[in-house]
KELO-27565 format. One record per residue: x, y, z of N, C-alpha, C in turn. Coordinates in steps of 0.2 Angstrom, whole numbers, plus 5000, padded with zeros to 4 digits. Each point is the difference from the previous one (the first is absolute). Example, Ala and Ser with C-alpha at 12.3 -4.5 7.8 and 13.67 -1.06 7.14 Angstrom:
BEGIN
5066  4972  5039  4996  5006  5000  5004  5006  5000 .
4998  5005  4996  5004  5006  5001  4996  5005  5003 .
This chain:
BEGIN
5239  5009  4840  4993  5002  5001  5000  5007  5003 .
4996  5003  4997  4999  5008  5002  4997  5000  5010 .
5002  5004  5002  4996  4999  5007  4996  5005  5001 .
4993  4996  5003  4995  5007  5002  5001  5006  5005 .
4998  5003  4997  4999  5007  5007  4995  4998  5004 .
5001  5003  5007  4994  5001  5003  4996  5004  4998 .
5001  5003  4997  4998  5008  4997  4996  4998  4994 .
5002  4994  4994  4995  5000  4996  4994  4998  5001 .
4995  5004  4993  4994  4999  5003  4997  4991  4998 .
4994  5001  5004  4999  4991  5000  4997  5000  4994 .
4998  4992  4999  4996  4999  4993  4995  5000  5001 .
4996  4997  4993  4994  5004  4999  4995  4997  5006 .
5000  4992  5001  4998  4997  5005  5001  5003  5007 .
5005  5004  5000  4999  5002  5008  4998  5008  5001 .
5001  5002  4994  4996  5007  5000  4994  5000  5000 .
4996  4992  4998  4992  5002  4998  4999  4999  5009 .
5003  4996  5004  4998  4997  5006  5002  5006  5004 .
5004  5003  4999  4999  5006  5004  4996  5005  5000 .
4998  5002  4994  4995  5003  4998  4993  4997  5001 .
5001  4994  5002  4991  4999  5000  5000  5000  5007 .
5005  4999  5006  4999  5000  5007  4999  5008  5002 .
5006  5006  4996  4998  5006  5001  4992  5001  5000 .
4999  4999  4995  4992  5002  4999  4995  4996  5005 .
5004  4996  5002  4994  4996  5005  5000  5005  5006 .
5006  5003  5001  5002  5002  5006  4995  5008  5000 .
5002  5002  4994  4998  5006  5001  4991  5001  4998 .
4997  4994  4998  4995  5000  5000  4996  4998  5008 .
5006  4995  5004  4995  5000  5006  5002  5006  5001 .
5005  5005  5001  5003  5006  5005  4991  5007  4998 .
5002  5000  4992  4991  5002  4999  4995  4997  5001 .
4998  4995  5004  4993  4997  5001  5000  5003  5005 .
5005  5001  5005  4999  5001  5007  5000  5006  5001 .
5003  5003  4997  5000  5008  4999  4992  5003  4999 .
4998  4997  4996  4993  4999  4998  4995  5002  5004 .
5002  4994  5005  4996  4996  5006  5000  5004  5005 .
5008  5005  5001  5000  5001  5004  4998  5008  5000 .
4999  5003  4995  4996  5006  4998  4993  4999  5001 .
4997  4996  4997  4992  4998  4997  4996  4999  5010 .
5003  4996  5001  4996  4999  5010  4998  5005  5002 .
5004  5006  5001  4999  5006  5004  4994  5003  4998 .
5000  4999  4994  4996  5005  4995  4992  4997  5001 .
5001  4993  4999  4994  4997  4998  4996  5000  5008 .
5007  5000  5007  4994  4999  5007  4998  5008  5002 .
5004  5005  4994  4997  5006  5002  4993  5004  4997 .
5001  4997  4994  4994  5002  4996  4996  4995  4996 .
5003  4994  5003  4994  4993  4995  5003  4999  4992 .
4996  4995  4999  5002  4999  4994  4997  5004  4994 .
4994  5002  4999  4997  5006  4997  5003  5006  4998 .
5005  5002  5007  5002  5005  4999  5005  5001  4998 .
5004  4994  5002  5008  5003  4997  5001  4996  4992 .
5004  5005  4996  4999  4999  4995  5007  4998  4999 .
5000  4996  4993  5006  4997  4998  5006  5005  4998 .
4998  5006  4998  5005  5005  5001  5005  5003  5006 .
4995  4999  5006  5001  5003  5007  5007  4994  5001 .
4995  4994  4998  5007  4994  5002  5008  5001  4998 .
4998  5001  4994  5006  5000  4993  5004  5004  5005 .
4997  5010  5002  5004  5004  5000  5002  4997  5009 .
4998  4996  5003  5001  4999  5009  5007  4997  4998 .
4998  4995  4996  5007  4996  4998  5006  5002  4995 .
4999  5005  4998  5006  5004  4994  5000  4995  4995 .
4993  4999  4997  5001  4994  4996  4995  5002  4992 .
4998  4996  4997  4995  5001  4995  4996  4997  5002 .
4990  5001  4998  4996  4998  4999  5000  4992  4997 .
5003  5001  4994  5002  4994  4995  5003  4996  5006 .
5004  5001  5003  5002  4994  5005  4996  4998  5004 .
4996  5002  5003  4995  4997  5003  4996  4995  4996 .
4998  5001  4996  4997  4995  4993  5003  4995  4999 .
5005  5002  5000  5005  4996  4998  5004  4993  5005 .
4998  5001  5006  5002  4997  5005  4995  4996  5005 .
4994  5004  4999  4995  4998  5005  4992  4999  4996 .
5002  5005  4993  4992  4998  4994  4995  5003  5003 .
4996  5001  5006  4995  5006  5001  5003  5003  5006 .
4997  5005  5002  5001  5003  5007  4995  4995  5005 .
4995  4997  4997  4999  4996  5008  5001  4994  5002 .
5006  4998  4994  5005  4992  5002  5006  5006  5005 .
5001  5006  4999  5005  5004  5004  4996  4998  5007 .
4994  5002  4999  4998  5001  5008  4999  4994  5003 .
5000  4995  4998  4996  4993  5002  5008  4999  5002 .
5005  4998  4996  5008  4999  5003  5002  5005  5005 .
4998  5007  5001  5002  5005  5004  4998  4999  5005 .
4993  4997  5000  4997  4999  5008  5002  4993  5003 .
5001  4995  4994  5004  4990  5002  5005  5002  5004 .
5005  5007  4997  5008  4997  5001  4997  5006  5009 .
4998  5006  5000  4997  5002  5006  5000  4994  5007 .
4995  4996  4999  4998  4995  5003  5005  4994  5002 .
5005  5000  4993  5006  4997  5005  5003  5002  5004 .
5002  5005  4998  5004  5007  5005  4998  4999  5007 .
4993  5002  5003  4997  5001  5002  5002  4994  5006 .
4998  4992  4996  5002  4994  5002  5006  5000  5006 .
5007  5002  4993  5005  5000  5004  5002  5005  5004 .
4995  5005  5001  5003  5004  5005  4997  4997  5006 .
4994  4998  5000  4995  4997  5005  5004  4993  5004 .
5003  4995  4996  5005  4996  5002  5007  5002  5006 .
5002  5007  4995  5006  5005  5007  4998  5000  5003 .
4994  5002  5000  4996  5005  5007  5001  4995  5004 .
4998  4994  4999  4999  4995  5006  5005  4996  5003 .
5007  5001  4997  5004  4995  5001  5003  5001  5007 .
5000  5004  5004  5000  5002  5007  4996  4998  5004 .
4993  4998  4998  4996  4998  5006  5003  4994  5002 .
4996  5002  5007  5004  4993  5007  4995  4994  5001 .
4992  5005  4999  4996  4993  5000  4996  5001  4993 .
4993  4995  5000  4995  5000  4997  4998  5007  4998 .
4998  5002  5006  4995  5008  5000  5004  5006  4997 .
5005  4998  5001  5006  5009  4998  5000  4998  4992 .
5002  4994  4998  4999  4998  4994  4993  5004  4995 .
4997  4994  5002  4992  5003  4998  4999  5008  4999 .
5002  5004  5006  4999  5007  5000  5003  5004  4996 .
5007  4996  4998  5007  5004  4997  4995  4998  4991 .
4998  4996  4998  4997  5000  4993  4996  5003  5001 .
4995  5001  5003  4994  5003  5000  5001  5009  4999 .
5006  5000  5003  5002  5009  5003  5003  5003  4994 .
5005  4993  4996  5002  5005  4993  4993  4998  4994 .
4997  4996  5001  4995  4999  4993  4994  5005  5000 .
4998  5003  5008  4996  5004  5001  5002  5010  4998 .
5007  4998  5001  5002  5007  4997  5002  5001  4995 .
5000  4995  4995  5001  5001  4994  4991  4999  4993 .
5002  5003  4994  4993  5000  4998  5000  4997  4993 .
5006  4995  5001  5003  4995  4996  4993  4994  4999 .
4996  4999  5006  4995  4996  4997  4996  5003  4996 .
4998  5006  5003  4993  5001  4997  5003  5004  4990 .
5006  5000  5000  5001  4999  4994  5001  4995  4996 .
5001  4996  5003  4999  4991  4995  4993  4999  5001 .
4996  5003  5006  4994  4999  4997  4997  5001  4995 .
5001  5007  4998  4999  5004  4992  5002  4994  4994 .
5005  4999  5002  5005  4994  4994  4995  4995  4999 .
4995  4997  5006  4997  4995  4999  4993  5002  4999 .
4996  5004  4998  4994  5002  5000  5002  5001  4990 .
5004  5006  5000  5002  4998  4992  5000  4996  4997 .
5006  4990  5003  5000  4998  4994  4991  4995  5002 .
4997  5003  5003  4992  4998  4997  4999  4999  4992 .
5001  5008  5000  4998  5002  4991  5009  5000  4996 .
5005  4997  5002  5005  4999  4997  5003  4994  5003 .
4997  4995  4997  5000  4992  5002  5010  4998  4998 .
5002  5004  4995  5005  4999  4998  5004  5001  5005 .
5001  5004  5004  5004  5005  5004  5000  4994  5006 .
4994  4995  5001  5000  4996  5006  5004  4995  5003 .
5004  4999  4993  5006  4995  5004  5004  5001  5003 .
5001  5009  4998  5007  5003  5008  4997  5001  5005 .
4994  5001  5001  4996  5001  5008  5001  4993  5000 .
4999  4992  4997  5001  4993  5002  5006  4999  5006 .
5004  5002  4994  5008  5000  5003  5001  5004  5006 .
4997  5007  5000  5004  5002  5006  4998  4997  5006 .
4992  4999  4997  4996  4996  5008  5004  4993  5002 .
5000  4998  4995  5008  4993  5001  5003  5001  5002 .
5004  5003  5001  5006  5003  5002  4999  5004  5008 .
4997  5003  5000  4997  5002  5006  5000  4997  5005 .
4995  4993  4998  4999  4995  5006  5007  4995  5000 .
5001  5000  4994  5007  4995  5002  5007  5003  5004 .
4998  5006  5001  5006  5004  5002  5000  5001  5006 .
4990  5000  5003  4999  5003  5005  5002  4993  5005 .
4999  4994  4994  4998  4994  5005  5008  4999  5002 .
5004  4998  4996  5005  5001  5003  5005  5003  5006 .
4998  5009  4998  5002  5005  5005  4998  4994  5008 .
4993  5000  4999  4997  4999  5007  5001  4993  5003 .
5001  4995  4995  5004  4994  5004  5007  4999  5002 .
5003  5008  4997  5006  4999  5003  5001  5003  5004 .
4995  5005  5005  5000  5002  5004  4997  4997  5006 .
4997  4994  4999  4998  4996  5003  5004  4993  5004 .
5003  5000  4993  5005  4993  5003  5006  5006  5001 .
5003  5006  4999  5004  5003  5004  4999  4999  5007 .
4994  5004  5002  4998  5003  5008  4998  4991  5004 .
4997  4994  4996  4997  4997  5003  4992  4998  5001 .
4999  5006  4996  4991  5002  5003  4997  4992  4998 .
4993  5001  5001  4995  4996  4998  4995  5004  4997 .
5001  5000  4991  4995  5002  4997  4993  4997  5001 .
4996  5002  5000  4993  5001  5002  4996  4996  4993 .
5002  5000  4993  5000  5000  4994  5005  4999  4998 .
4999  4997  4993  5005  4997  4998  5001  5007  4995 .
5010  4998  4999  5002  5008  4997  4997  5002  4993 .
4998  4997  4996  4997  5003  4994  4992  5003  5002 .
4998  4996  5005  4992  5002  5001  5002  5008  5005 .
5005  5000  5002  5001  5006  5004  5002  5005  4999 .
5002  5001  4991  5005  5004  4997  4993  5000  4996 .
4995  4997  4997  4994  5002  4996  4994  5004  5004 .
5001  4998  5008  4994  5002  5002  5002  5007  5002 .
5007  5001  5000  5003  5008  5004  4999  5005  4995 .
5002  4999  4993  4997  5002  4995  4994  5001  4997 .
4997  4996  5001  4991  5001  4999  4997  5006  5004 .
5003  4999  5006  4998  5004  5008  5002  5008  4997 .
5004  4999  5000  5006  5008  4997  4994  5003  4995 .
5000  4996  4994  4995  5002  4996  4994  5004  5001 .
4995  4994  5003  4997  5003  5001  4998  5005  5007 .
5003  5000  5004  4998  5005  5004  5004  5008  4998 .
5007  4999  4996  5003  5006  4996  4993  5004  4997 .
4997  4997  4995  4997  5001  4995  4992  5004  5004 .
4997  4995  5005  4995  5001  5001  5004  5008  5006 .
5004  5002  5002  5003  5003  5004  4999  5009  4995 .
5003  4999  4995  5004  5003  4997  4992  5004  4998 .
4995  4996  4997  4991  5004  5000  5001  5004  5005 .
5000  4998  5006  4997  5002  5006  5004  5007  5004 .
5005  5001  4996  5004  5004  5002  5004  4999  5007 .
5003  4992  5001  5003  5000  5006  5008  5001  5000 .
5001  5002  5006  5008  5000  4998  5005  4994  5001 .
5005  5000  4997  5004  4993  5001  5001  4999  5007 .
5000  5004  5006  5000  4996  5005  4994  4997  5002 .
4994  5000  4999  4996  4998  5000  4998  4993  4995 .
5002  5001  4995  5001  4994  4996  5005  4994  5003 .
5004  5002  5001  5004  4995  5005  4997  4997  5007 .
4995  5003  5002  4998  4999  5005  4997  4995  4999 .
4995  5000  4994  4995  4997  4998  5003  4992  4996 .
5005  5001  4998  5006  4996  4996  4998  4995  5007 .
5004  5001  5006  5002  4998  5004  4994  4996  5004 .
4994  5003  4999  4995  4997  5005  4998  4994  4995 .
5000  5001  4994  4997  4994  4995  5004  4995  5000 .
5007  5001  4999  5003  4997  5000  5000  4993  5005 .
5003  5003  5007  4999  4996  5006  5006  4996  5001 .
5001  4998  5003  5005  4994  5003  5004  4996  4992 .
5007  5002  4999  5001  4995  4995  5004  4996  5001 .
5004  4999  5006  5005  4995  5003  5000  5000  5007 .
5003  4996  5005  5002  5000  5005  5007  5000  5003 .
5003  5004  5000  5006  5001  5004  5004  4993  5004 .
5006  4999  4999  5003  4996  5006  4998  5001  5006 .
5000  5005  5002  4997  5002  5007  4992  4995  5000 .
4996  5003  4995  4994  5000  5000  4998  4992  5002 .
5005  4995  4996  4999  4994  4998  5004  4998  5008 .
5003  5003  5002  5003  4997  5007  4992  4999  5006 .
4998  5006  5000  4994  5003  5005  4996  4994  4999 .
5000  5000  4993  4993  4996  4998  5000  4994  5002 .
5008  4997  5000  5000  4992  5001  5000  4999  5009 .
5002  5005  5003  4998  5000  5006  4994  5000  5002 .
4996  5004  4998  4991  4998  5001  4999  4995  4999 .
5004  4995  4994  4997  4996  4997  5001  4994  5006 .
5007  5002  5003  5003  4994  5003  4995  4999  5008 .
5000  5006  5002  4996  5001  5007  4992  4999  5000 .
4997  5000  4994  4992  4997  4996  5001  4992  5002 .
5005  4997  4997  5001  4996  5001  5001  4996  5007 .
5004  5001  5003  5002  4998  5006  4993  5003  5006 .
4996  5004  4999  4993  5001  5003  4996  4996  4997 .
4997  4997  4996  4998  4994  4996  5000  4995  5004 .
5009  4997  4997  5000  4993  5004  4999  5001  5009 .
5004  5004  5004  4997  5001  5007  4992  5000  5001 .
4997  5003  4996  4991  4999  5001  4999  4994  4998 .
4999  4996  4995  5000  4991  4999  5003  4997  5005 .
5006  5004  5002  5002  4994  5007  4999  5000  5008 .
């Protein structure tokens, strides 16, 4: 029996399988590339303004690719600002993993979501898919995603440290993002600056857990409420 090379080429079955993972590969390697050309453009001059060419030529790419991968320029923008908005997420997650209580926590998301203008770009995404209903499933998803990732980040920081959430973790991770929202937005009109939007983050927000410390104090008020109670009754 004749013996194989390492060297010889494989059969046809394993040439098509190779070939269909390259292309897989090089087609996520161009989506991203895409994406990561197209965002700058779209939060400097909007959707209107930047043209499908401008993209092509950011990304060393063709127009036809764009078409090709994404079908119009404002499924690029609706996914440019979803996959933003994750990003955004996860950097908001780092930011926090250092705080020692409730408060420095709270402040550390507040601090990077208010400097970034990552929301008020998925805002855009979600006023569009009004009039492109089709486009509304990725904003379903990222909003899924958001809260599923927030709600976890924040209950593992809770059963980390000990705290006592105030809310339960999904209604905490929905209401900080609701907050974000809309004071970003309504900020962003008014011409306020991110420290001041932070500010405002912070007042709305309010109280979101109790610290071990916090939970010890309290149970000592609670014990010496007590023990005055029964002494006045007796």
């Amino acid at each position: 029996m004749a013996e194989t090379s390492a060297d010889a080429p494989l059969g046809a079955a394993g040439d098509h399988k190779h070939a269909a993972r390259a292309t897989r590969s090089a087609g996520r390697k161009m989506r991203s590339l895409l994406l990561d050309a197209a965002s700058p453009l779209f939060r400097e001059r909007g959707l209107s303004g930047t043209a499908i060419t401008d993209i092509a030529a950011a990304a060393n790419a063709f127009p036809s690719q764009i078409t090709y991968y994404f079908r119009t320029k404002e499924a690029l923008f609706v996914e440019c600002a979803c996959r933003d908005l994750l990003y955004l997420a996860r950097a908001t997650e780092q930011a926090a993993l250092k705080a020692r209580t409730p408060g420095e926590y709270t402040r550390a998301l507040a601090e990077t979501v208010t400097a970034s203008d990552s929301v008020t770009f998925f805002a855009e995404a979600l006023t569009l898919t009004r009039r492109r209903q089709d486009l509304a499933p990725l904003v379903e998803r990222t909003i899924e995603r958001l809260h599923s990732e927030g709600t976890r980040a924040y209950a593992g920081q809770v059963e980390r440290h000990g705290w006592r959430s105030l809310r339960a973790p999904d209604e905490s991770s929905r209401r900080f993002w609701a907050v974000a929202v809309g004071v970003i937005l309504e900020g962003y009109a008014m011409g306020r600056s991110p420290e001041a939007l932070c500010a405002e983050m912070l007042r709305v927000l309010g109280e979101q857990a109790k610290s071990t410390e916090d939970i010890g104090r309290l149970r000592l008020v609670e014990a010496r409420e007590a023990s005055d109670n029964s002494n006045g009754e007796g």
